[in-house]
C-alpha angles and dihedrals in degrees: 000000000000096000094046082052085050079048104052096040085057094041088055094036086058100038082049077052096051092045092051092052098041090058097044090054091045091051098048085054098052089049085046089061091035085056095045087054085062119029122086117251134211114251118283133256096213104160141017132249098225092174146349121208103197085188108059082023093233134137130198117214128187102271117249135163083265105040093056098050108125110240145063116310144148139243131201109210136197099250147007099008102032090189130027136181118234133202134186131353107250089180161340147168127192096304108026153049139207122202142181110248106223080181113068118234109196120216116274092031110145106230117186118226097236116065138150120255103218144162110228090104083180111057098180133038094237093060079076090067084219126125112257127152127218100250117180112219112222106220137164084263105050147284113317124194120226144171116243113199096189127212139170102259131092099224112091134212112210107184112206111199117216132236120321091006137109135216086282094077097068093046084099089061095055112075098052088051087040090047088045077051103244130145113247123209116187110196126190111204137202122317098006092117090255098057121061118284119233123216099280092032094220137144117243085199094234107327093090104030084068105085085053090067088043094059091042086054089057089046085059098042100056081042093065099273108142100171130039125215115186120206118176138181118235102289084021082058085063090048100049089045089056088041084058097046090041113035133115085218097056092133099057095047091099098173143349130213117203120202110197085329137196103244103153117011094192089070085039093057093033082062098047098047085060103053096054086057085252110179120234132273098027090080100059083034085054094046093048084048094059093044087058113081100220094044095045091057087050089056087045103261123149078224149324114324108235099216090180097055082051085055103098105163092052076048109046103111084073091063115098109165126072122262138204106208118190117181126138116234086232090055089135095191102046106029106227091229108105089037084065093037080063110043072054093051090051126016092152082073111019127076110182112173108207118264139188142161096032106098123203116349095333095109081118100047095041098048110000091176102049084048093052103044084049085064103029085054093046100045074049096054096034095054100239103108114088 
């Protein structure tokens, strides 16, 4: 009996063990997925160059839902070019695809195999062929630097890029605003690899960039600015929504225009959890981790992330200014559900035209023209074209 009893305490001893290390490595996983949700990443390598014909002035790319979207979009390679503009798809089969360069690559060119798929298309302000000046925002912080297009009109456009973008992102906005003549401001924002980075270096998703695109709404404003319209870029979209909620310029913020926002970052990261195959329940433990303030420093966060604030469509009836809203029902990174749960909430303020087929942020790339008549139509409604 007594060595049954031994037995059994070490049994119990070791069973106590493998419960303790079990949570705590439980535990370390769920703040290793908290810390990747809000710390900034390197670009991604998303596809592969498979060849390059300098001749014809074609490349192949593995073929993936985004390689083979028809359209105009960029692609930042390993090498030589380093970023090249792409144009039509001229073929593919199940693994490849061919496409037109729009960028030439010269013979002899060394072009990497991994490269990043994107749709900037313009990588630099000057590729508009439209006059802008290189302004630096003064926030709390830091300077960040940011492209002014200037135009006659009083009523500002201040563009806001998404996570793990730069100001490039938001270039293929510019020339329908500039052609409704309004003033464009392009802002970068903490912790985007242009802004300044604070201590931990993380993204608040929202809940702290915003008080970059307030300061840059009180550049505009002491630069003859008079009205304020917010456009932001799928996490951007989060930003400008919490810059409208937030700011101490509230009253001069008259419209916003999403593109394949960020309205609800509980369904986003639900999504994403499960498409990287994520078990349940380390998403929504990820997520309570980064709304506690000492779990969410120990994932790398500046504080706790405050999911319901994020939360625009519980909170719509707070909204009080139009919005244009652009996201394709395929987006594939940002689902396009609570953008749709708020255009319901609130069609006296919402118009969404439906969109499919053009994946995350690519409306441009994938029908330029749809996606500018959308805006055109709306600056027109709404009374701030001029």
């Amino acid at each position: 009996m007594k060595g049954l009893r031994h037995a059994a305490t070490i049994g119990a001893i070791a069973l106590a063990g493998a419960a303790v290390l079990g949570a705590a490595i439980g535990g370390a996983l769920v703040l290793r997925i908290a810390r990747e949700v809000v710390t900034p990443s390197p670009r991604k390598h998303d596809t592969d160059v498979i060849a390059v014909d300098t001749g014809a002035q074609t490349i192949e790319l593995a073929r993936t839902p985004d390689t083979e979207l028809p359209g105009r979009y960029g692609l930042f390679v390993d090498g030589t070019p380093g970023y090249v503009k792409l144009g039509a798809v001229l073929q593919a089969d199940a693994t490849s695809v061919r496409r037109k360069l729009l960028t030439q690559i010269d013979p002899g060119a060394q072009v990497g195999r991994r490269a990043g798929f994107s749709g900037y298309y313009y990588l630099a302000p000057g590729e508009l062929h439209l006059p802008y000046e290189s302004e630096l925002i003064g926030t709390p912080a830091g300077p960040c630097p940011a492209w002014l297009f200037p135009a006659e009109s009083t009523t500002w456009v201040i563009q806001v890029h998404g996570r793990g973008a730069t100001r490039s992102e938001c270039l293929r906005a510019v020339p329908v605003l500039h052609a409704a003549g309004l003033p464009v401001l392009i802002t970068s924002y903490r912790n985007d690899g242009e802004g300044p980075r604070t201590r931990p270096g993380s993204y608040g998703l929202g809940s702290t960039e915003w008080r970059d695109v307030d300061a840059a709404i009180g550049y505009a404003l002491r630069h003859g600015a008079e009205r304020i319209l917010l456009m932001g870029w799928s996490m951007g979209g989060a930003v400008v929504l919490q810059t409208l909620m937030s700011s101490a310029h509230v009253d001069a913020i008259a419209g916003l225009i999403l593109d394949s926002p960020v309205v609800d970052w509980r369904s986003v990261l639900r999504f994403q959890a499960k498409e990287m195959k994520l078990p349940d329940p380390l998403p929504q433990l990820a997520m309570e981790a980064l709304g506690q303030p000492w779990a969410a420093r120990l994932s790398g966060a500046d504080q706790a992330i405050p999911f319901d604030d994020l939360d625009m469509v519980s909170r719509a009836a707070e909204l009080d200014v139009p919005i244009l809203l652009l996201h394709s029902d395929d987006d594939g990174f940002v689902p396009s559900d609570a953008s749709h749960a708020l255009a319901k909430a609130r069609p006296d303020l919402v118009t969404m035209p439906i969109f499919t087929g053009a994946r995350h942020t690519k409306l441009w790339n994938y029908d330029q023209n749809r996606w500018t008549d959308a805006i055109t139509d709306w600056l027109g409604a709404q009374g701030f074209a001029d």
